[in-house]
C-alpha positions as a Markdown table, in Angstrom:
| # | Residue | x | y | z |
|---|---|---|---|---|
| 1 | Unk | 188.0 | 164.4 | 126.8 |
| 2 | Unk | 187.5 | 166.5 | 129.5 |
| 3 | Unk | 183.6 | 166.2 | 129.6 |
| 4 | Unk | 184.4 | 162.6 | 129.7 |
| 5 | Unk | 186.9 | 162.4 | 132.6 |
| 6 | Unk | 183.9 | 164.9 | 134.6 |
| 7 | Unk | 181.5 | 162.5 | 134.1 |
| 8 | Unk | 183.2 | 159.1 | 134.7 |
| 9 | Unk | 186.2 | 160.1 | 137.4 |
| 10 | Unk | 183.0 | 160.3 | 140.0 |
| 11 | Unk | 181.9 | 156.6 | 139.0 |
| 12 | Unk | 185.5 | 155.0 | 139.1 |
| 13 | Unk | 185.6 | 157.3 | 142.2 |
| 14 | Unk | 182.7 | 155.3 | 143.8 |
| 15 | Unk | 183.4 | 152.2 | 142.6 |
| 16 | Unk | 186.9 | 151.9 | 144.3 |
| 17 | Unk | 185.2 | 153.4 | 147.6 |
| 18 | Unk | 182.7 | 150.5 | 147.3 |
| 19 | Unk | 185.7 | 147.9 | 146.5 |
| 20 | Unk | 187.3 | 149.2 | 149.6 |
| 21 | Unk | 184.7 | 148.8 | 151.4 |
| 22 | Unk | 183.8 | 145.0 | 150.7 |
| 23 | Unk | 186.6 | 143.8 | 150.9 |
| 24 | Unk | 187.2 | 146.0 | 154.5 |
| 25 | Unk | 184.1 | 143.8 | 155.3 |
| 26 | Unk | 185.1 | 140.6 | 153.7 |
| 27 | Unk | 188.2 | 141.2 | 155.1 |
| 28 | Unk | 189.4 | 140.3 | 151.6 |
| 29 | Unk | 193.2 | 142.1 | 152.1 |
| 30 | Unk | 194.0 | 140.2 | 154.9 |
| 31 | Unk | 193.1 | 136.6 | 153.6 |
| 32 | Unk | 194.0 | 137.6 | 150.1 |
| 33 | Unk | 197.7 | 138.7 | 151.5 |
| 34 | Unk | 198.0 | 135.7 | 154.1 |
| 35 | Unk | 197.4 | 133.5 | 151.0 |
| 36 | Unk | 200.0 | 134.8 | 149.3 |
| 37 | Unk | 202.6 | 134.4 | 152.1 |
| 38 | Unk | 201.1 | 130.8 | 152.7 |
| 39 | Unk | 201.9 | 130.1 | 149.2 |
| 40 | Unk | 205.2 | 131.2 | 148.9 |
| 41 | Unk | 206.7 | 130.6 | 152.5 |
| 42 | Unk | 204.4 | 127.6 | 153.5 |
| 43 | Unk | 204.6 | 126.4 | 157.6 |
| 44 | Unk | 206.4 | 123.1 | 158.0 |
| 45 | Unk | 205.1 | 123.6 | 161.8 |
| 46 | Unk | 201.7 | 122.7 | 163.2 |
| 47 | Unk | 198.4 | 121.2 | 162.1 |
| 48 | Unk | 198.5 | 122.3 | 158.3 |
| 49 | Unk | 195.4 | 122.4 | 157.6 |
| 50 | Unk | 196.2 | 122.8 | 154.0 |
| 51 | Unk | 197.4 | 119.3 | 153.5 |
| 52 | Unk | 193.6 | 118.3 | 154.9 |
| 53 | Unk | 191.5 | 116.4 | 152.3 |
| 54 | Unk | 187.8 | 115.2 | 153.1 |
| 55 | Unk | 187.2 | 111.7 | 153.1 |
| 56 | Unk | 183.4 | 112.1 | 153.9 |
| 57 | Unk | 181.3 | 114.6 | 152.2 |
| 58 | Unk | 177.5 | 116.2 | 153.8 |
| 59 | Unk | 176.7 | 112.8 | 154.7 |
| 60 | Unk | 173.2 | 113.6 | 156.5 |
| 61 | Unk | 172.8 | 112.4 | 160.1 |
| 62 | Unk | 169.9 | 110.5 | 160.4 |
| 63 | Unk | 167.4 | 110.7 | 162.9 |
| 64 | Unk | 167.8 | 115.0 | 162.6 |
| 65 | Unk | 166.0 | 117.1 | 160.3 |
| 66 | Unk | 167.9 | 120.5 | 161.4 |
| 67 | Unk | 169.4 | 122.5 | 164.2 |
| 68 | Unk | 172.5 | 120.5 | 164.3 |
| 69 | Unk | 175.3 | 122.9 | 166.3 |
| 70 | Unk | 178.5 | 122.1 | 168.0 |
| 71 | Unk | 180.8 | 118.9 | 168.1 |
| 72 | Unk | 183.7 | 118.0 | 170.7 |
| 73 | Unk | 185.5 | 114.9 | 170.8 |
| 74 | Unk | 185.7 | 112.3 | 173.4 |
| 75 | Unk | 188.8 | 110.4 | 173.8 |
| 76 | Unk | 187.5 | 108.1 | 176.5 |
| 77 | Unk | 184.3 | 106.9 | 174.5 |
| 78 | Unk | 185.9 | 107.4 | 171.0 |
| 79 | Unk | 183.2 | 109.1 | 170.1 |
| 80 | Unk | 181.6 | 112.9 | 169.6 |
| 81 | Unk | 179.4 | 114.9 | 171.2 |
| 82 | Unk | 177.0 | 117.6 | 169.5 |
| 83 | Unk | 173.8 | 119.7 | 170.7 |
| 84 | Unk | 170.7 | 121.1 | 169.4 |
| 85 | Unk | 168.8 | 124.1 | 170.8 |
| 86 | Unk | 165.4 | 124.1 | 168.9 |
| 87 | Unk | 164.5 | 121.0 | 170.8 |
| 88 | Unk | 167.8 | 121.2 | 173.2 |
| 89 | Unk | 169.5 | 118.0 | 173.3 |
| 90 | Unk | 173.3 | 116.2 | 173.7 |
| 91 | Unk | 173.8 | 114.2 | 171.0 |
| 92 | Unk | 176.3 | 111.3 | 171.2 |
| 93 | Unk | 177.7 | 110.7 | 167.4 |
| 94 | Unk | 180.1 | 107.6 | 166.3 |
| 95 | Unk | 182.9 | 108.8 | 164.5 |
| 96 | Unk | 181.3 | 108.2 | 161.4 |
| 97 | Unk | 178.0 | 110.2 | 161.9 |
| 98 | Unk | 175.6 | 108.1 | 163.4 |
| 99 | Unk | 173.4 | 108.7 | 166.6 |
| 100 | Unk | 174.3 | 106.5 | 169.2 |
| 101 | Unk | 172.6 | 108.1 | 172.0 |
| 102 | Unk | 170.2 | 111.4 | 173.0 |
| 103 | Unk | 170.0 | 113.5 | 176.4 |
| 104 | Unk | 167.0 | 115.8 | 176.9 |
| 105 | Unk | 168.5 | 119.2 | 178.4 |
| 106 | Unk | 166.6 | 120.9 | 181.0 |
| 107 | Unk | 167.5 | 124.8 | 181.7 |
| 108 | Unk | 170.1 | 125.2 | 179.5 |
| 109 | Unk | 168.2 | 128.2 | 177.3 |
| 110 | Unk | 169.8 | 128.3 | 174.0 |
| 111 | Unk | 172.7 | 125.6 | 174.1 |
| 112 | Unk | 175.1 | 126.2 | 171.6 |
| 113 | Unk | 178.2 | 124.4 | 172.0 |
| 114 | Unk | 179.7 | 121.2 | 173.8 |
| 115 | Unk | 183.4 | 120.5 | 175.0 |
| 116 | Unk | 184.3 | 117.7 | 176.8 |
| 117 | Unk | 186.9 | 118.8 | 179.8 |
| 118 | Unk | 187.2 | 115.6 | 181.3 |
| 119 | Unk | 186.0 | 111.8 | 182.1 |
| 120 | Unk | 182.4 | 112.1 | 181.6 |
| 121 | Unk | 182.6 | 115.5 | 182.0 |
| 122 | Unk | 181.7 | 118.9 | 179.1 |
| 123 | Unk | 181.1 | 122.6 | 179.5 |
| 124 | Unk | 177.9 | 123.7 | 177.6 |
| 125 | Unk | 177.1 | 127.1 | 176.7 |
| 126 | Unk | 174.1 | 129.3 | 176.8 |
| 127 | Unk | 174.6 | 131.7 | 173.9 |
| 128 | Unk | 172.3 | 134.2 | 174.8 |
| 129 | Unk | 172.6 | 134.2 | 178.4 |
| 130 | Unk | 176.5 | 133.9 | 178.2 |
| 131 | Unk | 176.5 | 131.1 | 180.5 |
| 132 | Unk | 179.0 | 128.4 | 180.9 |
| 133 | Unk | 177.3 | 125.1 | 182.1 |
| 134 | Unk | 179.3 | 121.9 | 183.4 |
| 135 | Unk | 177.1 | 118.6 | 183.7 |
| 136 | Unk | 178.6 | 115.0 | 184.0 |
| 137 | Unk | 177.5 | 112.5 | 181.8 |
| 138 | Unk | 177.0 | 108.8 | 182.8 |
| 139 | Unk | 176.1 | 105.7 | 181.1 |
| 140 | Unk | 172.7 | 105.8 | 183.1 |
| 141 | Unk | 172.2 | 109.6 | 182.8 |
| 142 | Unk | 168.4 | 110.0 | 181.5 |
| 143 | Unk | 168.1 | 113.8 | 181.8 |
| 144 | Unk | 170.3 | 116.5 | 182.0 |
| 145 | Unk | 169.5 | 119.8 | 184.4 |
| 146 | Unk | 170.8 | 123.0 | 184.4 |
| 147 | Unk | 169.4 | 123.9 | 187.9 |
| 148 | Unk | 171.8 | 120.9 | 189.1 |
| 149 | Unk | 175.0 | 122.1 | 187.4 |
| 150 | Unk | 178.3 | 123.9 | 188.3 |
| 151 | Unk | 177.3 | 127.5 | 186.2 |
| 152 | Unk | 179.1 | 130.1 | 185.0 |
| 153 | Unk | 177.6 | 133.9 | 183.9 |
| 154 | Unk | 179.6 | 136.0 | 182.2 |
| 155 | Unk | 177.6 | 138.5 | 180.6 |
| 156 | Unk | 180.6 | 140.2 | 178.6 |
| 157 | Unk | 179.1 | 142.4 | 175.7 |
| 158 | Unk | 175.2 | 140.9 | 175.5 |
| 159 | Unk | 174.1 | 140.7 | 172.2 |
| 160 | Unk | 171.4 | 138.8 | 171.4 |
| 161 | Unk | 171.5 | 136.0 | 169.7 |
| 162 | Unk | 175.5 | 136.5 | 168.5 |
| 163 | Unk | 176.7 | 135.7 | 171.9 |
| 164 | Unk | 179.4 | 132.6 | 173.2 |
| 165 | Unk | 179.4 | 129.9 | 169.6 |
| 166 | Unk | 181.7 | 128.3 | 170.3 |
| 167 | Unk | 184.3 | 126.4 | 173.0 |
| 168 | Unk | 187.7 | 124.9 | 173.7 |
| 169 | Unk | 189.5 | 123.5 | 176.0 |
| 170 | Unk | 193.4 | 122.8 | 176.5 |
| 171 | Unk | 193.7 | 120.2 | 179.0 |
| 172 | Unk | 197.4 | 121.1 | 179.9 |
| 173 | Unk | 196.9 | 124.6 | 180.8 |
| 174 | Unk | 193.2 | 124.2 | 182.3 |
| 175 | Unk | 192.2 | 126.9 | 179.9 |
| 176 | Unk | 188.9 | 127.1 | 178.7 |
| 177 | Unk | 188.5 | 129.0 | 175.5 |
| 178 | Unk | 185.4 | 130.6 | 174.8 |
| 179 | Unk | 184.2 | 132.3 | 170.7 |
| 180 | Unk | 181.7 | 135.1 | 170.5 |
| 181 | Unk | 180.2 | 134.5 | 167.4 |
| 182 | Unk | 180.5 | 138.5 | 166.3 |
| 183 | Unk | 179.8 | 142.0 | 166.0 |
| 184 | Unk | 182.8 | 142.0 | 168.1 |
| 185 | Unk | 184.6 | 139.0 | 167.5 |
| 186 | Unk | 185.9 | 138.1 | 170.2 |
| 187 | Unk | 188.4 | 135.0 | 172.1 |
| 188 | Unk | 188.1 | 134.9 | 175.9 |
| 189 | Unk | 190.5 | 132.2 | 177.6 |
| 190 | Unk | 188.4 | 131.4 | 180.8 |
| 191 | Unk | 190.8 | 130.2 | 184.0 |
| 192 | Unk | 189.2 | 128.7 | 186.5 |
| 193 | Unk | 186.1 | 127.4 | 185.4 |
| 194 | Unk | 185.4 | 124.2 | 185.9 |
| 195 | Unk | 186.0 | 124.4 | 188.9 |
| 196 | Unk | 188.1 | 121.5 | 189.9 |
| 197 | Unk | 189.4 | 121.8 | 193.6 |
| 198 | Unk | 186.0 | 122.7 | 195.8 |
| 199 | Unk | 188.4 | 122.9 | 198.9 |
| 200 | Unk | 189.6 | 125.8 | 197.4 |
| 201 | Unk | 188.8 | 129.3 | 196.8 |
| 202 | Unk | 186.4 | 129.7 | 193.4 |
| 203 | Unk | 188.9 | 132.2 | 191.4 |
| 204 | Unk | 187.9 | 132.6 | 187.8 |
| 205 | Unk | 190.0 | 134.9 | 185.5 |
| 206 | Unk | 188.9 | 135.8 | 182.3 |
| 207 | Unk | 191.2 | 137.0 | 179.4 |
| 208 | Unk | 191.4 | 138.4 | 176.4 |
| 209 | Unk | 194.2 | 138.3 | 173.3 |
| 210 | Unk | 193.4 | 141.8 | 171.5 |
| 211 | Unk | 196.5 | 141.2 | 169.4 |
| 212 | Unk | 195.4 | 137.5 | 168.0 |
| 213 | Unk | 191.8 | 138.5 | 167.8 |
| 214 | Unk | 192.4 | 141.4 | 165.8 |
| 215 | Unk | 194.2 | 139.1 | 163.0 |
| 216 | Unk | 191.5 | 136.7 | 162.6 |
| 217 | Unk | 190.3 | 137.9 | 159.1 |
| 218 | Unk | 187.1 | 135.9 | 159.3 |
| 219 | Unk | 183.5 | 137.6 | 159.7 |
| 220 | Unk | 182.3 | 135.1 | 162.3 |
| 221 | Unk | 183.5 | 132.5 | 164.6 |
| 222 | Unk | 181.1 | 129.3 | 164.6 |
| 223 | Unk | 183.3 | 126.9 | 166.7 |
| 224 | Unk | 186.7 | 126.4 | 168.0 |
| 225 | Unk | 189.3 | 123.4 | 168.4 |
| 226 | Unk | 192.3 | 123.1 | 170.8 |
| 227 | Unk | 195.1 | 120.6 | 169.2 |
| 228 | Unk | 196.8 | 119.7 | 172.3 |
| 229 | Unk | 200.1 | 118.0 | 170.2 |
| 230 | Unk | 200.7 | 121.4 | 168.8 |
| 231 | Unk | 199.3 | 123.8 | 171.6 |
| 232 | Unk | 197.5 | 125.7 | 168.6 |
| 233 | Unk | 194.1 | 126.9 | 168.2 |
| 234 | Unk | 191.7 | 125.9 | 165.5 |
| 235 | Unk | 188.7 | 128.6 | 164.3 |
| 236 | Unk | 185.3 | 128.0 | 162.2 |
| 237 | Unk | 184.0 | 130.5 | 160.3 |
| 238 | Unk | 180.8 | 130.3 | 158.9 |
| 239 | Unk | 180.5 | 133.2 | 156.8 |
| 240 | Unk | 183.5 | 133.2 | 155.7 |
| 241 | Unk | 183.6 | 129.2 | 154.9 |
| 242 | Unk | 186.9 | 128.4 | 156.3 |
| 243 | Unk | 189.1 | 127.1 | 159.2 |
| 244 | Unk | 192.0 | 128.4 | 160.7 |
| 245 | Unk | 195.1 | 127.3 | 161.9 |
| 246 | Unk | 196.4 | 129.9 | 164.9 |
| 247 | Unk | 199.8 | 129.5 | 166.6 |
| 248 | Unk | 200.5 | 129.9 | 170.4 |
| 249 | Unk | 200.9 | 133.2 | 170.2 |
| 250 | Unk | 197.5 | 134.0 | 167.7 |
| 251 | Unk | 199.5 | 134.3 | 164.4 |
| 252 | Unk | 197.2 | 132.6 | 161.5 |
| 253 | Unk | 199.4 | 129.9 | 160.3 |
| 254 | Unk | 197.4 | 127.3 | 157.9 |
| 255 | Unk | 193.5 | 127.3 | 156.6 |
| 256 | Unk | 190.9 | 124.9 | 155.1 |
| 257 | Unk | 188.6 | 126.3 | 153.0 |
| 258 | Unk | 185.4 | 124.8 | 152.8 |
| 259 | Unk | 184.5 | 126.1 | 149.3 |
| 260 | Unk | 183.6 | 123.7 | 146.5 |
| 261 | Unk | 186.4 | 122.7 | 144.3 |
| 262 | Unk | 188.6 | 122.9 | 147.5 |
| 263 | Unk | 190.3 | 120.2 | 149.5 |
| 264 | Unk | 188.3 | 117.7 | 147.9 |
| 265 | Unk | 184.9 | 119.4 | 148.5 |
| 266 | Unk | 182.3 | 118.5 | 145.4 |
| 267 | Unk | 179.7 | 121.2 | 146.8 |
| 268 | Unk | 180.5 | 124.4 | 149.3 |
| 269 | Unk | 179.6 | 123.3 | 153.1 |
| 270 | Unk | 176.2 | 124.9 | 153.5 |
| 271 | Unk | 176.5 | 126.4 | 157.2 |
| 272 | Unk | 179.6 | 125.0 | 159.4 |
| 273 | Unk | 178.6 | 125.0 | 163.1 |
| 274 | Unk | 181.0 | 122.6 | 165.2 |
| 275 | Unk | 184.6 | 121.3 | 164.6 |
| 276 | Unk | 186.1 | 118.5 | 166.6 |
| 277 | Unk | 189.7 | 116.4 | 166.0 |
| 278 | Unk | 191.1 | 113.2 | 167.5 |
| 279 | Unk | 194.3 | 112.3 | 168.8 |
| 280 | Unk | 195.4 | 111.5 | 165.2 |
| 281 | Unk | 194.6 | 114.8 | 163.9 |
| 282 | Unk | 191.8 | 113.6 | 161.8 |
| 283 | Unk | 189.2 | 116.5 | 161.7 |
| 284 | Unk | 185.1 | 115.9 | 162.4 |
| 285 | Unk | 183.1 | 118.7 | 161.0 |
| 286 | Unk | 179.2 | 119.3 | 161.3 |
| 287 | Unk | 176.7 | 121.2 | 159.3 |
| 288 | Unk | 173.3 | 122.7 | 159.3 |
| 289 | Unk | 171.1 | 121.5 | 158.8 |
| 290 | Unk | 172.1 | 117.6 | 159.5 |
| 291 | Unk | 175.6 | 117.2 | 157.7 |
| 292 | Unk | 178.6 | 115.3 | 158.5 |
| 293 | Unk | 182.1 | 115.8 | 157.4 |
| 294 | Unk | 185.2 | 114.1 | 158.3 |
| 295 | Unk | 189.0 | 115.6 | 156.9 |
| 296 | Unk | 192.3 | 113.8 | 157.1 |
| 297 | Unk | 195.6 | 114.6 | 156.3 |
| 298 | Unk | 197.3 | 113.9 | 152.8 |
| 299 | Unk | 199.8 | 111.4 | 152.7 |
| 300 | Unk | 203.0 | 113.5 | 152.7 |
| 301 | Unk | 205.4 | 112.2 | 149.5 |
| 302 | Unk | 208.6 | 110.3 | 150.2 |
């Protein structure tokens, strides 16, 4: 009995170690404890992502073979925008996932997410470079230039290619969010930028939520989502195949998983890169390498 306990203790030993370990990666205690709470003290507040069901599934965009990143929503045209970086575009998409129109970008490095701030107006980022880029978009605009555009350098923590994925932007408070991707993961809230009043002194502040970021038990951040009804903040995670629901004060409330068997899903989303939602809180969703999602709300029961 002894010579048994010798020789298997050390293996049992290891194999917790390595169990602690993945899951320390995975951040498997976390989700695994905030699905327990969501289950047995669910949020009445919010968006509720939970109650989300898709209604179109990896419908591929045509006219893209790959490289598909980014989406933001554009209340004035009713329609989305998206970008690639192989061969950098904007990408003007119908609500149902069709190309409606395509802007060569000039400049812009390795563009990796869209948000639109304004009429005809979106901030573009250069992931590598950490830049912030605003250009105006017209019905007659051909070509879009970097050179010619309101920029932004931030250079906070370069790394490569895991630099600023995603963006957004809360209208009310003139806040511009702003996701590094990982390795950290990190939130900045950007104040200032755009610049809106040019007879006034450029001030930009940048700041940082250690608290919330620390609770976001994902292992990447692919793009982000302001719901301006609720005033909370929506996160996509790649790696981790989920969304998440964050309160005003960081506290994960709600999640969509983007696993197969879940919210409707017949097949796992392959790579989520952008997230946008409309004014009636039906949520866009894109995929590399040309996929199209759309998620609405369950009808709640009388």
């Amino acid at each position: 009995m002894r010579r048994f306990v010798r020789l298997f203790l050390p293996l049992v030993v290891t194999g917790l170690l390595l169990l602690g370990l993945v899951g320390q990666e995975f951040r498997l205690f976390e989700r695994g404890w905030f699905n327990f709470k969501a289950w047995w003290q669910p949020v009445e507040l919010g968006v509720g992502l939970d109650r989300y069901r898709v209604v179109m599934e990896a419908q591929p965009v045509e006219g893209l073979d790959d490289d598909l990143s980014a989406l933001t929503y554009d209340p004035d045209r009713k329609t989305l925008f998206t970008v690639t970086n192989a061969r950098s575009e904007l990408i003007e998409l119908s609500l149902d996932g069709r190309i409606l129109r395509r802007v060569p970008l000039t400049g812009f490095g390795d563009p990796e997410a869209v948000e639109y701030v304004g009429p005809n107006t979106y901030v573009i980022t250069d992931e590598r470079l950490q830049r912030l880029i605003r250009v105006r978009l017209d019905d007659d605009t051909l070509v879009l230039d970097a050179a010619a555009a309101e920029q932004l350098s931030l250079g906070i923590g370069l790394n490569g290619n895991k630099g600023f994925e995603g963006l957004a932007y809360d209208s009310a408070g003139k806040r511009l969010f702003v996701a590094k991707e990982r390795d950290p993961l990190l939130i900045y809230e950007v104040q200032g930028f755009p610049h809106e009043h040019p007879e006034q002194p450029y001030a930009v502040h940048v700041v940082q939520d250690r608290k919330r970021d620390s609770r976001l038990f994902v292992r990447d951040l692919s793009s982000l989502q302001f719901d301006e009804r609720s005033g909370h903040l929506l996160a996509l995670s790649d790696e981790s195949r989920l969304v998440l629901e964050l309160d005003v004060e960081g506290k994960p409330l709600s999640s969509l998983s983007l696993r197969k068997g879940y919210q409707g899903l017949k097949a796992t989303v392959p790579q989520a890169e952008g997230i946008a939602m409309d004014e009636a809180g039906t949520i866009y969703l894109v995929s590399e390498p040309n996929l199209f999602y759309v998620f609405e709300p369950a009808p709640t029961a009388p």
